[in-house]
C-alpha positions in Angstrom: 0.0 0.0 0.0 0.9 3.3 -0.5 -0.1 5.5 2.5 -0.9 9.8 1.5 -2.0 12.2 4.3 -3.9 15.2 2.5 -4.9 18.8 3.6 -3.6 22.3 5.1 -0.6 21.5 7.7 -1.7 20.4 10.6 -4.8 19.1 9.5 -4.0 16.6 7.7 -6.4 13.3 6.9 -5.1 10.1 5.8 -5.5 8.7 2.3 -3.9 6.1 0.2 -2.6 6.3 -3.2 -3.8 3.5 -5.5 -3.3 3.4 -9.5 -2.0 6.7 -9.2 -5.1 8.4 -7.9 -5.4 9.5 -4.1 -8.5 8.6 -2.2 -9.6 10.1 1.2 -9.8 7.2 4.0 -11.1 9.6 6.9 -13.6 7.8 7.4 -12.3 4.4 8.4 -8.8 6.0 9.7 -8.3 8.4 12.4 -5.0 9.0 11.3 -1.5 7.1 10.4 0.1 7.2 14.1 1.3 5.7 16.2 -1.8 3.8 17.7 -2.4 3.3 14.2 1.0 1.5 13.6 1.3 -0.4 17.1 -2.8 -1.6 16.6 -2.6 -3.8 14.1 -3.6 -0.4 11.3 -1.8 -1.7 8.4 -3.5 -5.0 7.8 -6.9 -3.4 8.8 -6.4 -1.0 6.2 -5.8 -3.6 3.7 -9.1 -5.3 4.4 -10.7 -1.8 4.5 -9.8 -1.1 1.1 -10.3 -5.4 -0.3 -14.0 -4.6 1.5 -15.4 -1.3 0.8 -12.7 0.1 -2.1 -15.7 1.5 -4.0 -17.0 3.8 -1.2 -14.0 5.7 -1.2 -13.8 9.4 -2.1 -11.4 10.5 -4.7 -9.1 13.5 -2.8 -10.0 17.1 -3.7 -8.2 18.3 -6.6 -5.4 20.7 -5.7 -4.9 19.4 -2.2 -1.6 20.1 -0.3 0.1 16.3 0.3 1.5 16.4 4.1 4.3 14.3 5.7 3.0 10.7 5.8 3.3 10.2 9.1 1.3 12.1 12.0 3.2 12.9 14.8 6.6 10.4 14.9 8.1 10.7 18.3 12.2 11.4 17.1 13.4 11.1 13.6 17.1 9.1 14.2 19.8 10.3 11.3 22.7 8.0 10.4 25.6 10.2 8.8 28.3 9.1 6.5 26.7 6.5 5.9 27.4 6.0 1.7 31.9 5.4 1.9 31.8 7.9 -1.3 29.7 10.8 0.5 31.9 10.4 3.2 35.2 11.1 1.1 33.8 14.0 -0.9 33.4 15.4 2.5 37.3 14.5 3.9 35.7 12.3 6.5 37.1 8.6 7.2 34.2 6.4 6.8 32.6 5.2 10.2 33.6 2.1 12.2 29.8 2.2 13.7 27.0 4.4 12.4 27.4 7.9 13.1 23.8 8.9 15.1 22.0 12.3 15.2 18.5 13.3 15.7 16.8 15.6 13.6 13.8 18.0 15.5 10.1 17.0 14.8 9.4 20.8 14.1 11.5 19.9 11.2 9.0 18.1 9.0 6.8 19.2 6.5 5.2 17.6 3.1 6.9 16.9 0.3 6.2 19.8 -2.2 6.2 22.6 0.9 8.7 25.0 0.5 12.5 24.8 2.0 13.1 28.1 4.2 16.9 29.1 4.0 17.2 29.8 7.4 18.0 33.2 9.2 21.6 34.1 9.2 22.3 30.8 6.5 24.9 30.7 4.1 25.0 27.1 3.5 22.1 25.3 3.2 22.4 22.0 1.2 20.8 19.0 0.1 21.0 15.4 1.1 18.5 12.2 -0.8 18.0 9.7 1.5 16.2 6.5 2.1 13.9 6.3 5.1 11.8 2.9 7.6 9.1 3.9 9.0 9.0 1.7 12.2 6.2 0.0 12.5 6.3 -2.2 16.0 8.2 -0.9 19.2 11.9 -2.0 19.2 14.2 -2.3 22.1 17.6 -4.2 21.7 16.5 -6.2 18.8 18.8 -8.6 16.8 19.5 -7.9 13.4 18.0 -10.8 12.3 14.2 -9.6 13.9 14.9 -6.4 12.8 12.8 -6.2 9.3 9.7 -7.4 11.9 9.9 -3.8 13.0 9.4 -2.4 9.5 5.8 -0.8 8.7 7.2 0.5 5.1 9.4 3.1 3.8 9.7 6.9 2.9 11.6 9.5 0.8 13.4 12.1 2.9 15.3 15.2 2.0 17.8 15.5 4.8 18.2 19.2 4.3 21.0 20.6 6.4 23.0 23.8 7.5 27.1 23.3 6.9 27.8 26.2 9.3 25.6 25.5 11.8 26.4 21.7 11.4 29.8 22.1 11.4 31.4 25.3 12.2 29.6 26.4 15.7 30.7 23.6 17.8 28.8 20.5 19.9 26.6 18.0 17.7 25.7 18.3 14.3 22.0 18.9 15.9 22.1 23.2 15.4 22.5 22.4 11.1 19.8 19.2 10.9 16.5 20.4 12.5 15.7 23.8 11.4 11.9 24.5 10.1 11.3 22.8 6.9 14.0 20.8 7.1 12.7 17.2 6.8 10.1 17.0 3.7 9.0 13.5 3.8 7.1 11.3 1.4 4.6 12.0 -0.8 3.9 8.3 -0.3 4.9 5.9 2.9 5.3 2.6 1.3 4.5 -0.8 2.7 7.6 -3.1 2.9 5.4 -5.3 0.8 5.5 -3.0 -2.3 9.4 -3.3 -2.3 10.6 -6.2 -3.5 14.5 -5.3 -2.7 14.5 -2.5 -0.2 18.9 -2.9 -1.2 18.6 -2.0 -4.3 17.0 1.3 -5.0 17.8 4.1 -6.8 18.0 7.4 -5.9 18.6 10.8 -7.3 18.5 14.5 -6.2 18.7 17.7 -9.0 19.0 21.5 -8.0 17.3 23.4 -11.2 17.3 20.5 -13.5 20.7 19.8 -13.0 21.6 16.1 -11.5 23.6 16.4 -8.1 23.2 12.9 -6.7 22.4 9.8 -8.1 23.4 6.5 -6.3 21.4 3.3 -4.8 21.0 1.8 -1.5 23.0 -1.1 -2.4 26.1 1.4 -1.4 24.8 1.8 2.0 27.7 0.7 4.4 25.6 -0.6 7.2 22.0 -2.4 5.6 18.7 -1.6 7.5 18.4 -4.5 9.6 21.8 -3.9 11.1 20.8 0.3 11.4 17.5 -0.9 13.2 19.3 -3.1 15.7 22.0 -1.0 16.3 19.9 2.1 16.5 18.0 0.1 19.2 20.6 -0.4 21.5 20.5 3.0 22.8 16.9 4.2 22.4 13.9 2.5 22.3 11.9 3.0 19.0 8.6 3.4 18.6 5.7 2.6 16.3 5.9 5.8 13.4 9.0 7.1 14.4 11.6 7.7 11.4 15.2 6.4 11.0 16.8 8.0 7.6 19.7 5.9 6.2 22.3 8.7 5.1 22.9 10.4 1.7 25.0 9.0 -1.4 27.8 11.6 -3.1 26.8 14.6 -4.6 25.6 17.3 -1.6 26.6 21.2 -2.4 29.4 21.0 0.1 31.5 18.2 -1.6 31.2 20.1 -4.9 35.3 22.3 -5.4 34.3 25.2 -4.3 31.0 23.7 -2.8 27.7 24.8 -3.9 24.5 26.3 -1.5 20.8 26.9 -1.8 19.3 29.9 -2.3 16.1 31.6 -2.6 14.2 30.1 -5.6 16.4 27.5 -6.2 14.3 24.3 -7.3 15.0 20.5 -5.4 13.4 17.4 -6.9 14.5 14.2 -5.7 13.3 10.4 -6.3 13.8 6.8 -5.3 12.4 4.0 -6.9 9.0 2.8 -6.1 8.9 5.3 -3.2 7.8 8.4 -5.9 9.5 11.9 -6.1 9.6 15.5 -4.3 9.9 18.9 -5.5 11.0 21.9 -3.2 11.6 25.9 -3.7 13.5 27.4 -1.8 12.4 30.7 0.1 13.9 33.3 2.2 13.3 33.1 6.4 10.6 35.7 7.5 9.4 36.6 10.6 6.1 35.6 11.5 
């Protein structure tokens, strides 16, 4: 299945995206949380839509497409986690995933805009891959660790080099400014994917093609990221892990290369669909 949630932030209602039209579920889903994941929501929703498909609404033309998870509890972030992004940015590929957390207040939908912070001169770009966990997990073993899995997600890791790097402590300050997670348009069931290492996935600024990699570079695989990650928090149904970038963000490029206002973003992975941001200035208010 391909989960949508649809409407004016904040108000969102859940959906599903079938044969490439989106169709309003409100009325047999409250909405795709965390009760909804830990409740057994997935497989009623496929029963839902075997059982009563043709009562479904089509979704109001023109409708905004929202983040397709309500409310996650933490996104997790694994840097460096593609050996070639790690070079382009003089860092030694990790021994053990490299862990940061990216703010809540972060997310938005998919086509919402990306707000160059205040005070930013280097805002950049980062494609990634990211589970959707779908079943609490504390200290599971790698080999139980797809169990967890409710389905998968494009993410736009957007991030502030200065702030990230340059200003001291955790790379926190750059990762979790306001609109800098744009997730989905679609969370995909792990069912849908037939080979979750093998996907490809691409990122162009204006048309022109910055990254362009597949999963099957990953240095740690997604059981071993959900185990690991497990050791030292305890995950929760709907929360978020995103699985690095590939090559190809501004600040590998010689000299390195930053958003600005009206810059365009579109990104992709396979069988998870594609993104489109613009980039807009920070204004108060």
């Amino acid at each position: 299945m391909k989960l949508i949630r649809f409407g004016e932030a904040g108000k969102e209602k859940p959906g599903v995206h079938i044969n490439g039209v989106d169709y309003d579920v409100s009325g047999f889903i409250q909405d795709y949380n965390a009760p909804f994941f830990e409740n057994g929501g997935l497989p009623h929703l496929g029963w839902m839509l075997e059982q009563h498909k043709e009562m479904l609404r089509k979704v109001p033309e023109g409708s905004r497409t929202g983040c397709p998870v309500a409310n996650p509890s933490k996104i997790v972030c694994i840097g460096l986690n593609y050996a070639d992004h790690a070079k382009e940015t003089g860092a030694t590929p990790p021994a053990e995933p490299v862990i940061f957390m990216k703010a809540t207040s972060s997310i938005t939908g998919p086509y919402d805009p990306i707000i160059i912070p205040k005070n930013s001169v280097k805002t950049d770009w980062e494609v990634e891959l990211a589970i959707v966990i779908g079943k609490k997990a504390s200290y599971v073993e790698e080999a139980d660790a797809m169990d967890h899995v409710a389905g998968y997600v494009l993410h736009n890791d957007v991030s502030e080099r200065a702030f990230q790097l340059e200003m001291g402590g955790t790379w926190d300050k750059g990762k979790g400014c306001d609109s800098f997670a744009p997730l989905g348009p679609w969370l995909v069931t792990k069912d849908e994917i037939a080979d979750v290492n093998q996907l490809r996935l691409w990122l162009t600024v204006n048309g022109k093609k910055m990254q362009d990699s597949t999963t099957a570079n990953l240095i740690f695989n997604i059981p071993f990221l959900i185990s690991y990650v497990s050791r030292f928090m305890t995950l929760l149904p709907g929360d978020i892990i995103s699985t690095g970038t590939p090559a190809g963000v501004g600040l590998g490029f010689n000299p390195p290369v930053y958003l600005k206002p009206g810059d365009v973003v579109e990104l992709g992975i396979d069988g998870l669909g594609t993104s489109k941001q613009v980039c807009v200035e920070w204004r108060r208010g």
